[in-house]
OpenMM code with the backbone's topology and positions (N, CA, C; nanometers):
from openmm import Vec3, app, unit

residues = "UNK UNK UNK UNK UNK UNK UNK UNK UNK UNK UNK UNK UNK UNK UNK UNK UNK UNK UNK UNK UNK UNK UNK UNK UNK UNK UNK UNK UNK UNK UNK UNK UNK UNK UNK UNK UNK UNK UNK UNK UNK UNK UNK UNK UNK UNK UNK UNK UNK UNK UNK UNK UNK UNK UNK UNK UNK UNK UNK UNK UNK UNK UNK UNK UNK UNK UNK UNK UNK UNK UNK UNK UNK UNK UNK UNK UNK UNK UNK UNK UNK UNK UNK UNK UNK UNK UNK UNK UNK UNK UNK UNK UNK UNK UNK UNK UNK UNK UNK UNK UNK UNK UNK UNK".split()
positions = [
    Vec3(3.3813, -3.5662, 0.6238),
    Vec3(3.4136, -3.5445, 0.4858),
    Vec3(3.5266, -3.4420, 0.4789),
    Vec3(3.6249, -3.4853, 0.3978),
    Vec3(3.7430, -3.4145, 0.4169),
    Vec3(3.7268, -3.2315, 0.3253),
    Vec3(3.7209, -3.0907, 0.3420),
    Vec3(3.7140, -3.0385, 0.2985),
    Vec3(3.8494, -2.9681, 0.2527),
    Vec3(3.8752, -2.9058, 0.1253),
    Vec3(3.9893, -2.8006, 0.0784),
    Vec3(3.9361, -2.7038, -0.0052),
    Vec3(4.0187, -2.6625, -0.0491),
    Vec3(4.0369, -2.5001, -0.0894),
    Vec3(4.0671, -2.5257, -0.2655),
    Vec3(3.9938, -2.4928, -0.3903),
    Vec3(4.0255, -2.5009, -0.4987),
    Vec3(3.9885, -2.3816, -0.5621),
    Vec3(4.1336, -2.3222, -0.6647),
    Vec3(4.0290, -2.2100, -0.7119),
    Vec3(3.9628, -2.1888, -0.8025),
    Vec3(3.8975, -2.1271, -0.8522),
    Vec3(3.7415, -2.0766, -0.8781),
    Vec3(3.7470, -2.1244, -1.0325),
    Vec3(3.6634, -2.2256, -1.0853),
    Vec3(3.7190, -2.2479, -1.2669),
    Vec3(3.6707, -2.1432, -1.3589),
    Vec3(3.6013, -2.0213, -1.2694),
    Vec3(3.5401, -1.8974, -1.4135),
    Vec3(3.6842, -1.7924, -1.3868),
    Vec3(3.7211, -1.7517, -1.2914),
    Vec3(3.8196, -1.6587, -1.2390),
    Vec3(3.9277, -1.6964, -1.2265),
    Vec3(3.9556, -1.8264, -1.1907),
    Vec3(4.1053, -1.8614, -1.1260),
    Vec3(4.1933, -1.7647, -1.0432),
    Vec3(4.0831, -1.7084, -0.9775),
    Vec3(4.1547, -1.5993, -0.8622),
    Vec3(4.1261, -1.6631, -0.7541),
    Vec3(4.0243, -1.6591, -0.7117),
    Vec3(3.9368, -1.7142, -0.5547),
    Vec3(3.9536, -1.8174, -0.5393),
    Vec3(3.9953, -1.8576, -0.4035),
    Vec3(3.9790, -2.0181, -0.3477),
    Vec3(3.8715, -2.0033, -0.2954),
    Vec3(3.7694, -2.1339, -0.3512),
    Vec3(3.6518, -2.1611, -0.2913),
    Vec3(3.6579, -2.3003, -0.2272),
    Vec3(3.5795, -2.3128, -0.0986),
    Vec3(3.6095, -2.4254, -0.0460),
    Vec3(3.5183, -2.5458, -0.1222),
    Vec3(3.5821, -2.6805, -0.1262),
    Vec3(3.5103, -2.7981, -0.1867),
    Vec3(3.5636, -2.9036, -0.1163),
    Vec3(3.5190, -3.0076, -0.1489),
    Vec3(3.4983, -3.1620, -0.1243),
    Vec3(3.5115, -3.2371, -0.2709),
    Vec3(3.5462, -3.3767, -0.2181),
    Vec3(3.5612, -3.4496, -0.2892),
    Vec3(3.4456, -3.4915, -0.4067),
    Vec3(3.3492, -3.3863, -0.4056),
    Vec3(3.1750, -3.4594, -0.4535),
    Vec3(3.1969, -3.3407, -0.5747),
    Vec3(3.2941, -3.1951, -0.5378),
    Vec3(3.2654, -3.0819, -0.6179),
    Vec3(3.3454, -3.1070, -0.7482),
    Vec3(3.2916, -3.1168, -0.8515),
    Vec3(3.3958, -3.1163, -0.9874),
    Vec3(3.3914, -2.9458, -1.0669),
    Vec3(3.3370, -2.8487, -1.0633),
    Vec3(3.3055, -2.7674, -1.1247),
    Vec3(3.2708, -2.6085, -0.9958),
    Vec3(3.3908, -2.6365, -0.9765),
    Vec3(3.3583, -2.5072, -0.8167),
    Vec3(3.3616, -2.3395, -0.8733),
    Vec3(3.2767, -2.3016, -0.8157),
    Vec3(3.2608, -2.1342, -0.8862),
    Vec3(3.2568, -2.0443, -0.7244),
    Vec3(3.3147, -1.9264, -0.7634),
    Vec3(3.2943, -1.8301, -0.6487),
    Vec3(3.2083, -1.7565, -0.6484),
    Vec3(3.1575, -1.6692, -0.5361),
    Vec3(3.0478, -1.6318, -0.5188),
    Vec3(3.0795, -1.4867, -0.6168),
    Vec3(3.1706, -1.4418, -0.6396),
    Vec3(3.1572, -1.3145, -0.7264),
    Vec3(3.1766, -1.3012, -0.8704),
    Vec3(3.1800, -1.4828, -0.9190),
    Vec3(3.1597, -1.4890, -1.0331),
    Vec3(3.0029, -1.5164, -1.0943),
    Vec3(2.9368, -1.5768, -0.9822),
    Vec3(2.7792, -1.5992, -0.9672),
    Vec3(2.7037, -1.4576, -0.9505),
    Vec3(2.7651, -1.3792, -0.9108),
    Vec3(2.6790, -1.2742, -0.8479),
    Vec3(2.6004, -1.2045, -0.9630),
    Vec3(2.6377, -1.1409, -1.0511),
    Vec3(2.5804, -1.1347, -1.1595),
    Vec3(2.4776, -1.2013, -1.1963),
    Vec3(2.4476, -1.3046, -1.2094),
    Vec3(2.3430, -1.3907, -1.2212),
    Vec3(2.2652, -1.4213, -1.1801),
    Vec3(2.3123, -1.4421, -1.0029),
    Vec3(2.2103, -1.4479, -0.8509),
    Vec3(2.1308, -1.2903, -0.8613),
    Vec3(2.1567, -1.1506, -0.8920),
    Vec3(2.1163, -1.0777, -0.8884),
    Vec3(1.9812, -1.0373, -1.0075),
    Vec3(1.9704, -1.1431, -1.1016),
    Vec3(1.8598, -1.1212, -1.1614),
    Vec3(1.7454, -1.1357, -1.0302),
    Vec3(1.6152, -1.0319, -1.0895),
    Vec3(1.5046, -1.0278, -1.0004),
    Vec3(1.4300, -1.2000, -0.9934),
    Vec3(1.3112, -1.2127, -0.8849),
    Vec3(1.1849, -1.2651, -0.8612),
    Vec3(1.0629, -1.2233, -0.8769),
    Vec3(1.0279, -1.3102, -0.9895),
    Vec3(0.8657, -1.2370, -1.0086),
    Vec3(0.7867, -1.3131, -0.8623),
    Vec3(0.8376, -1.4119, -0.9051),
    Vec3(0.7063, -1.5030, -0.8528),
    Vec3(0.7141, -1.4916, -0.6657),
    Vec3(0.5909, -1.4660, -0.6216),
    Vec3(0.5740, -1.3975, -0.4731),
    Vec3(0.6370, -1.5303, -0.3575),
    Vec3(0.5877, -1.6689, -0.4086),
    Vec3(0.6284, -1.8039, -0.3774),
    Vec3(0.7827, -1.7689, -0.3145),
    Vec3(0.8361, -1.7740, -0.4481),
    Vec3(0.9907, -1.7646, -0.4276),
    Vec3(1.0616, -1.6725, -0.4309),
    Vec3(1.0143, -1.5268, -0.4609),
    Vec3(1.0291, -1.4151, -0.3422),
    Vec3(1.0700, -1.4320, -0.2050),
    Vec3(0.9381, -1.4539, -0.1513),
    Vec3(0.9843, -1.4801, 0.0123),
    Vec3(1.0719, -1.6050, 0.0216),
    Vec3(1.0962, -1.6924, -0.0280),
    Vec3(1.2084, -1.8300, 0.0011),
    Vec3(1.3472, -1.7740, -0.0550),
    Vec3(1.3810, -1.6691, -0.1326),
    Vec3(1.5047, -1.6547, -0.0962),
    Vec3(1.5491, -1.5245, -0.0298),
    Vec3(1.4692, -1.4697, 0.0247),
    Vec3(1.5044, -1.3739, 0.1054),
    Vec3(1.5620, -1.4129, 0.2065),
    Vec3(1.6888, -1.4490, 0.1907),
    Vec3(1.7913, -1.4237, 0.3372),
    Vec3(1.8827, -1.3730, 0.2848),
    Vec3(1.9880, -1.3396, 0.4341),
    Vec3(2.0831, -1.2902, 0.4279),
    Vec3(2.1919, -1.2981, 0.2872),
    Vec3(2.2411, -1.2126, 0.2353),
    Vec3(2.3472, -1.2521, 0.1291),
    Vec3(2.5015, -1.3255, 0.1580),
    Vec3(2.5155, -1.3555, 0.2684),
    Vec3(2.6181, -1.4349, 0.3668),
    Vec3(2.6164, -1.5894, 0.3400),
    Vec3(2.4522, -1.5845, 0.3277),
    Vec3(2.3906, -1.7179, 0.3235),
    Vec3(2.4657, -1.8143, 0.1719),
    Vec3(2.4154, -1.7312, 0.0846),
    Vec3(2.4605, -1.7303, -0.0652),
    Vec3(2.5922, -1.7644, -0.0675),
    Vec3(2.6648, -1.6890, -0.0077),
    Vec3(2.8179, -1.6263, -0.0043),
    Vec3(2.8513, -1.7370, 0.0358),
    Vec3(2.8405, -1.8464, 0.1561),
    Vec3(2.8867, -1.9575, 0.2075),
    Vec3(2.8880, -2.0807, 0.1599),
    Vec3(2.7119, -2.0749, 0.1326),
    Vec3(2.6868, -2.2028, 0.0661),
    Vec3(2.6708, -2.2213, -0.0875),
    Vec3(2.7543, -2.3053, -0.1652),
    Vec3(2.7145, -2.3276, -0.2849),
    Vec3(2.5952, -2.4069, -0.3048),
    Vec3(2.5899, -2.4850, -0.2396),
    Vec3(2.4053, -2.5102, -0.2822),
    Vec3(2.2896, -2.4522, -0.2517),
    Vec3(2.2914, -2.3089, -0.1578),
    Vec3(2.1749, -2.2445, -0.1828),
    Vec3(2.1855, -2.2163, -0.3545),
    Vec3(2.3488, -2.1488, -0.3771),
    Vec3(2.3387, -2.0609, -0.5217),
    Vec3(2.2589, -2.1343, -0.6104),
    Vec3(2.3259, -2.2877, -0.6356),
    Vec3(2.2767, -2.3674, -0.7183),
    Vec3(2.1030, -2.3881, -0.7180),
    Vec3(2.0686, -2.3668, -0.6321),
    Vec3(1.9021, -2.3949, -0.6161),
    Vec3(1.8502, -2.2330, -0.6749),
    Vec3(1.8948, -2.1473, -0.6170),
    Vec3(1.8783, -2.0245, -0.6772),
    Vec3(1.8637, -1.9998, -0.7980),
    Vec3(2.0065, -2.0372, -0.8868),
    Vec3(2.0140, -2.0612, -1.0455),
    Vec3(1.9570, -2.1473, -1.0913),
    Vec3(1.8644, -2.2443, -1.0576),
    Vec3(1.7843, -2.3481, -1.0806),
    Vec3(1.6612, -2.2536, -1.1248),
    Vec3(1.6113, -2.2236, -0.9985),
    Vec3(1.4862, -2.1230, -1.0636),
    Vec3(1.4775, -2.0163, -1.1379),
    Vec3(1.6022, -1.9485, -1.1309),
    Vec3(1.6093, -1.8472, -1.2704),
    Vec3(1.6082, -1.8943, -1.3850),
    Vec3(1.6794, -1.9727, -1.4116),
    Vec3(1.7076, -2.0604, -1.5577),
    Vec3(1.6177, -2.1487, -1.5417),
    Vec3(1.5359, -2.2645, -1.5132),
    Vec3(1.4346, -2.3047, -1.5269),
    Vec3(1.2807, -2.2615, -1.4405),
    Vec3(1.2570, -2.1375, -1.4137),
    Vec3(1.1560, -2.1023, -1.4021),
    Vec3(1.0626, -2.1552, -1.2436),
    Vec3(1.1194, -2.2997, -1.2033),
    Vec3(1.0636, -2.3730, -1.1207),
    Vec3(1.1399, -2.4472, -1.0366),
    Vec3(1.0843, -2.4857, -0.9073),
    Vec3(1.1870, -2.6073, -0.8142),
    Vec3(1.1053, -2.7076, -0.8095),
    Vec3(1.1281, -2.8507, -0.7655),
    Vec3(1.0413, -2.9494, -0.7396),
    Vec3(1.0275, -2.9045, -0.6012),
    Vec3(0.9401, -2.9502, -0.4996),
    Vec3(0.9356, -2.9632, -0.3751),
    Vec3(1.0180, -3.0230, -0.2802),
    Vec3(1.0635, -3.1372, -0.3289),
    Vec3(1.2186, -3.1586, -0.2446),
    Vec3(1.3295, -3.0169, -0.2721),
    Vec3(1.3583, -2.9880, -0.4128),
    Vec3(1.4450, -2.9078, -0.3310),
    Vec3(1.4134, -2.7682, -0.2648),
    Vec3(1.2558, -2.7102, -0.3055),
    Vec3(1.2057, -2.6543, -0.1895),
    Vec3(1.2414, -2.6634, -0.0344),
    Vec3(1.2114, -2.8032, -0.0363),
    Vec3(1.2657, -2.8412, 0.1374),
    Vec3(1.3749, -2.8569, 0.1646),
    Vec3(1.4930, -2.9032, 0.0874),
    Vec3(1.6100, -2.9159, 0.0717),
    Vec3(1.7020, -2.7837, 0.1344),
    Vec3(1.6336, -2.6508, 0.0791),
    Vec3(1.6744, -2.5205, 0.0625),
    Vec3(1.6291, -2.4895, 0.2057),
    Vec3(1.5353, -2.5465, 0.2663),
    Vec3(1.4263, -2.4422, 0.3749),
    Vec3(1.5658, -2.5217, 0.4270),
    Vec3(1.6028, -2.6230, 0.4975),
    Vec3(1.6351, -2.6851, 0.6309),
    Vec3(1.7614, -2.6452, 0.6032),
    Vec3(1.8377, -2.6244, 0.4738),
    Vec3(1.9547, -2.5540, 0.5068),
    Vec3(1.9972, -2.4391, 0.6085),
    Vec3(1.8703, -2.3139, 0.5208),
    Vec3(1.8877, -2.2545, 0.5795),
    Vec3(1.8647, -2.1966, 0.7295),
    Vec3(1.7458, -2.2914, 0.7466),
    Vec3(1.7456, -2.3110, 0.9069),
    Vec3(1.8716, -2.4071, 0.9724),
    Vec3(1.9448, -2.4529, 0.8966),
    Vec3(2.0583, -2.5271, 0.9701),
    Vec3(2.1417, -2.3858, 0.9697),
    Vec3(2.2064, -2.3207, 0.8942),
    Vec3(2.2417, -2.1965, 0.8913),
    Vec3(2.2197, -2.0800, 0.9926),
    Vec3(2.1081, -2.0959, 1.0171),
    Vec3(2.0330, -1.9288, 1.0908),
    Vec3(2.0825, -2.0309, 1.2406),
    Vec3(2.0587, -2.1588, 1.2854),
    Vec3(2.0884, -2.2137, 1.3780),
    Vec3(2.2154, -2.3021, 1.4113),
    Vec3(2.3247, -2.2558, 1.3823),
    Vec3(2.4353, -2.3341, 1.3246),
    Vec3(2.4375, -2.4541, 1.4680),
    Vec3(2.4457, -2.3952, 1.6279),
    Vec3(2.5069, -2.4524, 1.7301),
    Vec3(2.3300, -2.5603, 1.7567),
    Vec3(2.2620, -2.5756, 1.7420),
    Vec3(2.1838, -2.6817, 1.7629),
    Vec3(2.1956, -2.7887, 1.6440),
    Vec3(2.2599, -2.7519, 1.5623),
    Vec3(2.2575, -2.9007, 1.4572),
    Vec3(2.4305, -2.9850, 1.4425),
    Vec3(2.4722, -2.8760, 1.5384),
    Vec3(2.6187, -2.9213, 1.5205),
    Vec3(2.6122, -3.0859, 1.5608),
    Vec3(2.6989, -3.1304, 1.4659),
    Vec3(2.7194, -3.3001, 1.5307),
    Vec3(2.7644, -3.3119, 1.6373),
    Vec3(2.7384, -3.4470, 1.7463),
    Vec3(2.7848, -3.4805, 1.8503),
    Vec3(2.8711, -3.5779, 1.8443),
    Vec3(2.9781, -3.5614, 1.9103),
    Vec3(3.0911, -3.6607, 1.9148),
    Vec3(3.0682, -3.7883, 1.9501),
    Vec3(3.0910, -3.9073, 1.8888),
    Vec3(3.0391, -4.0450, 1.9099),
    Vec3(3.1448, -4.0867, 2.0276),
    Vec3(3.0689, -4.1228, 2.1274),
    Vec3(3.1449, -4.1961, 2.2805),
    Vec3(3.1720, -4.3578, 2.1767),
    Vec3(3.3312, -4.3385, 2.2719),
    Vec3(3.3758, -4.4502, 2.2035),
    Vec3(3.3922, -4.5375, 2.3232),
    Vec3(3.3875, -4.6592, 2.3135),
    Vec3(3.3896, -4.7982, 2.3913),
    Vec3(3.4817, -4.8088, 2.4667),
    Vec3(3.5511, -4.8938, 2.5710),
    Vec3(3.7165, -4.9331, 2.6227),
    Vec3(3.6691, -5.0119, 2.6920),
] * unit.nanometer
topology = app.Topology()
chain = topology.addChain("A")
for resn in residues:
    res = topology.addResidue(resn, chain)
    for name in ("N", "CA", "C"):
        topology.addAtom(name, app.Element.getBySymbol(name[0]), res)
């Protein structure tokens, strides 16, 4: 998937990286404000406790993040959605793709 650099539609300062799928790209220090409201709930307490790097990289942790602030709740897919990211994350070199052997 081909990735580039667009900048930020709240700031128009920051290039944030996107793809062809992103219509509405935001930077992480226009989110931050928002990501920084607290967690009551103990559940999802411990599920977003990682690193702030994590946040910083990926726009779809943020988006799952701002999901549960503003609606209160996640379904369970994106519960799981969120976990394997970030274990793809914490483990970047075991999920890396392998180069497809080509024929001759």
């Amino acid at each position: 998937m081909a990735k580039y650099k667009q900048l930020c539609a709240a700031c128009k300062k920051n290039y944030v990286p996107a793809n062809w799928k992103d219509k509405y790209v935001i930077c992480y220090d226009c989110q931050k404000k928002e990501l920084a409201t607290p967690i009551k709930v103990a559940k999802y307490k411990k599920l977003f406790d990682i690193p702030e790097e994590f946040f910083k990289e990926n726009s779809f942790l943020r988006s799952i993040k701002l999901n549960h602030i503003r609606y209160g709740k996640l379904s369970d897919r994106q519960i799981e959605a969120f976990k394997e990211t970030v274990k793809r994350m914490k483990n970047p070199e075991k999920y890396k793709k392998k180069p497809k052997k080509t024929s001759k």
